[in-house]
C-alpha positions as CSV (number, residue, x, y, z in Angstrom):
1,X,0.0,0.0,0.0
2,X,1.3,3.5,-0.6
3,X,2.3,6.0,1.8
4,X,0.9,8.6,-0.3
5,X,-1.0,8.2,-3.6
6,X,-2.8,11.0,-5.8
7,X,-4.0,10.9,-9.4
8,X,-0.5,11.0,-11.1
9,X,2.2,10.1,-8.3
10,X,2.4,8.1,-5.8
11,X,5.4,7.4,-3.0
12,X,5.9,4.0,-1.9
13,X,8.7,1.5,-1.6
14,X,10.8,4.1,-0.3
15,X,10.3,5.4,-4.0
16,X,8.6,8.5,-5.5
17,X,6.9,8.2,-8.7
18,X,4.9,9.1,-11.5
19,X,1.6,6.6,-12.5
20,X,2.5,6.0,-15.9
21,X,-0.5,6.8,-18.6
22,X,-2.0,9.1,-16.0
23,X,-3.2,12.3,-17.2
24,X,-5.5,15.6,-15.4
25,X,-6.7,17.9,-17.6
26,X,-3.4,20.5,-16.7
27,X,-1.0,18.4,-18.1
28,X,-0.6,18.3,-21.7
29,X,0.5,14.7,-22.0
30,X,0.5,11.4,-19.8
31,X,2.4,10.7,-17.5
32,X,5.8,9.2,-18.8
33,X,8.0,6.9,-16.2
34,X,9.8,8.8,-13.9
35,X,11.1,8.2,-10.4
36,X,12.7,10.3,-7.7
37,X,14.6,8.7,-4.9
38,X,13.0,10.4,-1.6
39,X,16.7,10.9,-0.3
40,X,17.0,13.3,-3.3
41,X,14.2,15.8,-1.7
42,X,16.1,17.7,0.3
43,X,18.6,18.8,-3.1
44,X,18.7,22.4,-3.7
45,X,18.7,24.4,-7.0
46,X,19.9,28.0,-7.1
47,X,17.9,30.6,-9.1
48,X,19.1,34.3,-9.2
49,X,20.3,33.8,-5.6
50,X,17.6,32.5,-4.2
51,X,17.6,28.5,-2.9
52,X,14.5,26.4,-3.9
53,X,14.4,22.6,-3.2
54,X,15.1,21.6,-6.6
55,X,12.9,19.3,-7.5
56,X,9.3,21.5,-7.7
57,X,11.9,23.7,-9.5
58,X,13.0,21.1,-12.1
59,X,9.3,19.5,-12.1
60,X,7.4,22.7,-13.0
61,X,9.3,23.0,-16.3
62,X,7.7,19.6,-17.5
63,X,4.3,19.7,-19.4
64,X,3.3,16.4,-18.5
65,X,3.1,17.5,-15.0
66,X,0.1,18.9,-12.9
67,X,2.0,20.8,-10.7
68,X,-0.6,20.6,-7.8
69,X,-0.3,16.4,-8.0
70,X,3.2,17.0,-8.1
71,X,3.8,19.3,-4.4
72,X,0.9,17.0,-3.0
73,X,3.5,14.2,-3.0
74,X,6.8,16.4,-2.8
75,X,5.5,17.5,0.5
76,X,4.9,14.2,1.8
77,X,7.9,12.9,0.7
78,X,10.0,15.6,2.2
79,X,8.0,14.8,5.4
80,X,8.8,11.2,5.4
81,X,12.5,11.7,4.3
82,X,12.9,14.5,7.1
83,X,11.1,11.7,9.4
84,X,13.8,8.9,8.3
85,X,16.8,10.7,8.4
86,X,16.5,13.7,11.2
87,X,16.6,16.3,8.2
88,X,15.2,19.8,9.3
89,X,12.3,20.9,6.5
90,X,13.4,24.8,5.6
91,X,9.1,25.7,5.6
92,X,9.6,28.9,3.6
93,X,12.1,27.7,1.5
94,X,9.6,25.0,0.6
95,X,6.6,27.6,0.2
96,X,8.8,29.4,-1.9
97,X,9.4,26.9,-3.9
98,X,6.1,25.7,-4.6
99,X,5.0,29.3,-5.6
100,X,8.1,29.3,-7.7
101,X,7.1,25.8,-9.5
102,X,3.5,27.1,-9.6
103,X,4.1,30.1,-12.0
104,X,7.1,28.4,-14.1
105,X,4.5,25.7,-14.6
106,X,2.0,28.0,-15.9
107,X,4.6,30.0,-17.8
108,X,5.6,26.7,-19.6
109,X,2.3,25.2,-20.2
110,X,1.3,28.6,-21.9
111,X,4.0,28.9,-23.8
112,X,3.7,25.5,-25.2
C-alpha cells in the first residue's frame, strides 16, 4: 500500500513516482516513467540567488506535469524523508518553492 498516492504520483517502496498513462486535464500529455529517490528531496537548486528545493523547481518545467499532484507528494515525501533521516524541512524555503514551480509551470504550459 502507498504511503501517499494521488491521481498522477504516488510514493511508496521508499520510492517516489509518476503513475505511468496518468493524465488531469493540466497536463498536456501522460504521464511518462519517472522516479525520484526520496533521499534526493532535500537537493537544492539555485535561481538568481535565491535556494528552492530543486525538485518542484525542475518539475514545474515539464508539461506532462500537474503541478498541484506533483507538491501534493513532494511534500509528503519531504516529510517522510525529514522523518527517516532527522533532516530539518526549511518551511519557507519550501513555500517558496512551490509558488516558484507554480508560476514556471504555468509560464511553460502557456507557452507550449
Amino acid at each position: 500500500m502507498p504511503e501517499f498516492d494521488n491521481v498522477q504520483w504516488s510514493l511508496e517502496n521508499e520510492m517516489l513516482g509518476a503513475k505511468v498513462g496518468s493524465k488531469t486535464p493540466q497536463m498536456l500529455g501522460a504521464s511518462p516513467p519517472y522516479k525520484i529517490k526520496p533521499t534526493r528531496v532535500f537537493d537544492e537548486v539555485d535561481r538568481a540567488g535565491v535556494q528552492y528545493y530543486e525538485w518542484p523547481v525542475h518539475m514545474a518545467q515539464k508539461t506532462w506535469v500537474d503541478i498541484e499532484q506533483f507538491i501534493e507528494v513532494f511534500e509528503a515525501a519531504i516529510r517522510s524523508e525529514a522523518e527517516r533521516s532527522g533532516k530539518s524541512i526549511d518551511r519557507t524555503m519550501l513555500q517558496r518553492s512551490f509558488q516558484y514551480a507554480r508560476v514556471e509551470n504555468a509560464r511553460v504550459r502557456a507557452s507550449s
